[in-house]
C-alpha positions as a Python dict, from the first residue, in 0.01 Angstrom:
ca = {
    (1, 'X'): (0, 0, 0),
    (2, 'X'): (241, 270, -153),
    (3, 'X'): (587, 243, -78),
    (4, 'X'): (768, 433, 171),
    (5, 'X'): (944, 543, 535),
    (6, 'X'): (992, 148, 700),
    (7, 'X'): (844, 388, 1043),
    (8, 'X'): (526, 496, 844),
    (9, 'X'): (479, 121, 816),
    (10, 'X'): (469, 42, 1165),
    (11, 'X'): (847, -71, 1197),
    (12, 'X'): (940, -8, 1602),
    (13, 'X'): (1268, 23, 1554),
    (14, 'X'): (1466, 306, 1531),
    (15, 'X'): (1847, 442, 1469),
    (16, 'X'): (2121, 301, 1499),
    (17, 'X'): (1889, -48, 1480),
    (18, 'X'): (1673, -3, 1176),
    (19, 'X'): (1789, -225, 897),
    (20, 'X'): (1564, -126, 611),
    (21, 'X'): (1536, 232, 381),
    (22, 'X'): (1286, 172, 139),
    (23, 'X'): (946, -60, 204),
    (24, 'X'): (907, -107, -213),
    (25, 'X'): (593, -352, -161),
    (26, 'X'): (345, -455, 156),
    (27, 'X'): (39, -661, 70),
    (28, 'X'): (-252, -806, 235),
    (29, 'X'): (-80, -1152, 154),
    (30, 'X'): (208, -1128, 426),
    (31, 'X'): (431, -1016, 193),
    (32, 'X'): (654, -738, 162),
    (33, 'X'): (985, -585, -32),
    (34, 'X'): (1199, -371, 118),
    (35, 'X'): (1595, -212, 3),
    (36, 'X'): (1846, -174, 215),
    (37, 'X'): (2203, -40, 119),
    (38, 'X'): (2519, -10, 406),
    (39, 'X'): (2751, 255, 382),
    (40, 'X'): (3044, 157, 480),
    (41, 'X'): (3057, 408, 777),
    (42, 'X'): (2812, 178, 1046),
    (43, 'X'): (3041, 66, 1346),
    (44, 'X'): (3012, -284, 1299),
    (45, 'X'): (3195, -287, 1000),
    (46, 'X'): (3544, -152, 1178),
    (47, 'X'): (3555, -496, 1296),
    (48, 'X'): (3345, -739, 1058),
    (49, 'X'): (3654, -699, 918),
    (50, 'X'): (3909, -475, 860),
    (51, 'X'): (4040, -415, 533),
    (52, 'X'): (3723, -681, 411),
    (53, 'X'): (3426, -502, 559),
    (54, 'X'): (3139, -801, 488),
    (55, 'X'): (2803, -701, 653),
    (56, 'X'): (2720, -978, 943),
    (57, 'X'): (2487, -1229, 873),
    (58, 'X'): (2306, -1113, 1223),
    (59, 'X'): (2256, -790, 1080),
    (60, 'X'): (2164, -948, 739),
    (61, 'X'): (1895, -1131, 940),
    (62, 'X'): (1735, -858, 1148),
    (63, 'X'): (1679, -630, 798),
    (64, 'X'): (1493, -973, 640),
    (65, 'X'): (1268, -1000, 992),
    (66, 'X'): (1227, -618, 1038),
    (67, 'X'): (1125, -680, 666),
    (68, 'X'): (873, -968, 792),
    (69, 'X'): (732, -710, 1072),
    (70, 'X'): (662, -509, 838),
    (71, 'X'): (487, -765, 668),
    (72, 'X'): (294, -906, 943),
    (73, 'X'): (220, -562, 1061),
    (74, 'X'): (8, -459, 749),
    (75, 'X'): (-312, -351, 837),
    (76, 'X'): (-298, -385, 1234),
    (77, 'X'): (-217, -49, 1375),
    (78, 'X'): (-122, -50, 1714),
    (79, 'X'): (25, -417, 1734),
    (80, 'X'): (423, -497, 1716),
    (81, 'X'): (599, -822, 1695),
    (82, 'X'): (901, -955, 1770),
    (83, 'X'): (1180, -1223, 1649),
    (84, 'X'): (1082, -1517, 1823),
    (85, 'X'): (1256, -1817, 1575),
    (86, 'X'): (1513, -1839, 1352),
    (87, 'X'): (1425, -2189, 1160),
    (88, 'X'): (1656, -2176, 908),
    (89, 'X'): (1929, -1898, 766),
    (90, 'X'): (2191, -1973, 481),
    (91, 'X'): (2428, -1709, 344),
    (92, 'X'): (2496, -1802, -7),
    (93, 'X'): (2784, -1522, -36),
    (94, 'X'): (2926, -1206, 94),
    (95, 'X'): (2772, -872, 114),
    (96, 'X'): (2944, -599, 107),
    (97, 'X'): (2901, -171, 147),
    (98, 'X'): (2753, -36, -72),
    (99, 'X'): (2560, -322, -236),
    (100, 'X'): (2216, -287, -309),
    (101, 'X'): (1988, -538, -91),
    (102, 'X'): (1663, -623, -183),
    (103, 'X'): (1463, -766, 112),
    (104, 'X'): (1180, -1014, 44),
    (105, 'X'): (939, -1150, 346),
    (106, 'X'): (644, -1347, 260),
    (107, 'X'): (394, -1529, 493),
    (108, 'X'): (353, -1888, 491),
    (109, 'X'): (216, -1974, 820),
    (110, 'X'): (34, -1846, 1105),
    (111, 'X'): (-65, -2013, 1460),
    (112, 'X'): (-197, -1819, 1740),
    (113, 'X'): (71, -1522, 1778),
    (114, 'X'): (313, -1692, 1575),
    (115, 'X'): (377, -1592, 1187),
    (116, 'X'): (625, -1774, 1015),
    (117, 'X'): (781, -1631, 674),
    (118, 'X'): (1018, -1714, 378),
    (119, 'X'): (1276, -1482, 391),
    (120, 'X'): (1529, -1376, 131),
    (121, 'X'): (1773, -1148, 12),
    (122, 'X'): (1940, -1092, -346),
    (123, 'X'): (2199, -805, -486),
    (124, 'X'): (2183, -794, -844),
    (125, 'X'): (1946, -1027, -838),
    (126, 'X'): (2167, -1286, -687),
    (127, 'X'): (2046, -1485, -383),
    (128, 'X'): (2271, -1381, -114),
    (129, 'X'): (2102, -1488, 163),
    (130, 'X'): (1755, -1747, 233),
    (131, 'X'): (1582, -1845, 492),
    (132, 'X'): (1275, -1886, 750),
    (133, 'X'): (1183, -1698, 1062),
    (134, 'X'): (897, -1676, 1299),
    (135, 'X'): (782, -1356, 1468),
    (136, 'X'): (545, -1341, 1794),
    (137, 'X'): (304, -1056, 1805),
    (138, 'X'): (346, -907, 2148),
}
């Protein structure tokens, strides 16, 4: 599927909770890239922390699972899913404004309602951040 609007690919969310500009990739496969890049100017970053703004892992990990809905969404108008697990989630080294994030979900197990994924994220092709996550369709 062409890339595109993250809402034109079924994404739920909306501002000032949508983690994710660009969807670069979706596939069949469960797997899809997306970008995201942080201003600077998003609240959060007033006190995550001043004079060092570093963009929270939390946040870091909703963009990879709203990356990962978008994934598990392809093909299935109408349904939605939701964070259900977070297995596992390292962060290999800051991220700052401005930095260029590319997203990366990709499917490696399903049961019932349950999708599990790989998750990463590199700037400048750097690992910044890997992990695994399970979503629940709801």
């Amino acid at each position: 599927m062409p890339s595109g609007d993250p809402i034109s690919h079924g994404l739920p969310h909306r501002a000032p909770f949508i983690f994710v500009d660009v969807v670069r990739e979706v596939s069949a496969d469960g797997k899809a890239l997306c970008t995201k890049t942080f201003s600077g100017e998003e609240s959060f970053f007033r006190g995550h922390f001043p004079g060092d703004p570093l963009v929270p892992g939390v946040i870091l990990t909703e963009a990879l699972a709203q990356t990962a809905g978008i994934a598990a969404g392809y093909g299935t108008a109408g349904k939605s899913y939701r964070l259900s697990a977070i297995k596992q989630m390292k962060f290999l080294r800051p991220v700052r404004p401005g930095d260029a994030i590319l997203l990366e979900a990709l499917k490696i197990a399903t049961v019932g309602n349950l999708q599990q994924f790989r998750v990463g994220a590199t700037v400048a092709g750097e690992l910044v951040a890997d992990g695994v996550i399970v979503l629940n369709e709801v």
